[in-house]
C-alpha positions, 0 to 999 in steps of 0.5 A: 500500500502507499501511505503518504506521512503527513507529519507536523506539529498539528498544534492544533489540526486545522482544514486546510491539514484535511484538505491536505490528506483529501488531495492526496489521496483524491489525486491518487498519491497514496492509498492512506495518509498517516498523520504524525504528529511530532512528538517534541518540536525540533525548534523547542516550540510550545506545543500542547500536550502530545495526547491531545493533539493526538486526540485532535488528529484522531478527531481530524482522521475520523471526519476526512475518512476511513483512509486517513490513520493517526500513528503515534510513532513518534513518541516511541523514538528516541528525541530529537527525532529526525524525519529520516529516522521516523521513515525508516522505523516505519518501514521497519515496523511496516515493510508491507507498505511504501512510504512517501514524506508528504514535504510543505512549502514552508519548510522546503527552504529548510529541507537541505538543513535536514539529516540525510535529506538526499537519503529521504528523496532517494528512497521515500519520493516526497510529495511537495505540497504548496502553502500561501504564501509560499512558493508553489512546488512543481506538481503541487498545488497552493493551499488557502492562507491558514495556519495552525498559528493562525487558529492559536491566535484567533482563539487567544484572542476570543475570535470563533475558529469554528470555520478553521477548525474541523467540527469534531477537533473543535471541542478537543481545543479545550484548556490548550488553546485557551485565551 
């Protein structure tokens, strides 16, 4: 089977993350998205707590389809955990499927930063997906202005989000993403 990892900080999932694994698989790039949720943040960002996103991917999962799963890998790792790293303990886990690494635009400055990226191109064929306000990638296409920052703000500061944020992920933002 093709799974595409989706990976991020998920912090919290937002629709344009759904829209994301809807595209991949309407258009035929994987069989199944795997959400992963990262486990520490690379960059020591202030992320809620793991179970809750990953509780809020879960929620996200179950409303896009049946072909959407949560893998909590991440946590079983040792940290900092690289993406390299992540691939390839879930192709040890996992041999029967072919992985691809789902790669945004906003991070696709940064990728050659990364440990081993050729080895991530070579064997596990990223799949670039645009982002507003970004350059769109060859072969991908842009994504509406939203981000998980965004969510965070507008709920700091009272707004409703209820439009940024899938119906069953919304009531899981509880004391997390409070103003």
């Amino acid at each position: 089977m093709r799974v595409a990892v989706f990976g991020g900080s998920f912090n919290p999932p937002h629709v344009c993350h759904a829209m994301v694994a809807g595209w991949l698989r309407w258009t035929d790039r994987a069989d199944e998205v795997w959400l992963l949720p990262t486990y520490v943040h690379p960059f020591d960002k202030a992320l809620a707590p793991f179970a809750a996103r990953l509780a809020m991917c879960e929620a996200l999962a179950e409303a896009v389809g049946s072909w959407v799963k949560v893998c909590p890998i991440e946590q079983s790792l040792e940290v900092p955990s690289y993406t390299i790293d992540t691939l390839r303990a879930l192709e040890v886990r996992h041999p029967e499927h072919r992985f691809r690494l789902v790669v945004g635009a906003d991070v696709l400055d940064q990728v050659q930063d990364w440990k081993q990226w050729d080895r991530i191109e070579q064997d596990y064929t990223p799949i670039r997906v645009g982002r507003a306000g970004y350059p769109v990638p060859p072969g991908a296409v842009e994504f509406p202005a939203l981000s998980s920052t965004r969510v965070r703000s507008a709920l700091a500061a009272g707004q409703a989000v209820d439009h940024l944020v899938p119906a069953p992920v919304l009531p899981l933002l509880g004391e997390w993403y409070a103003g």
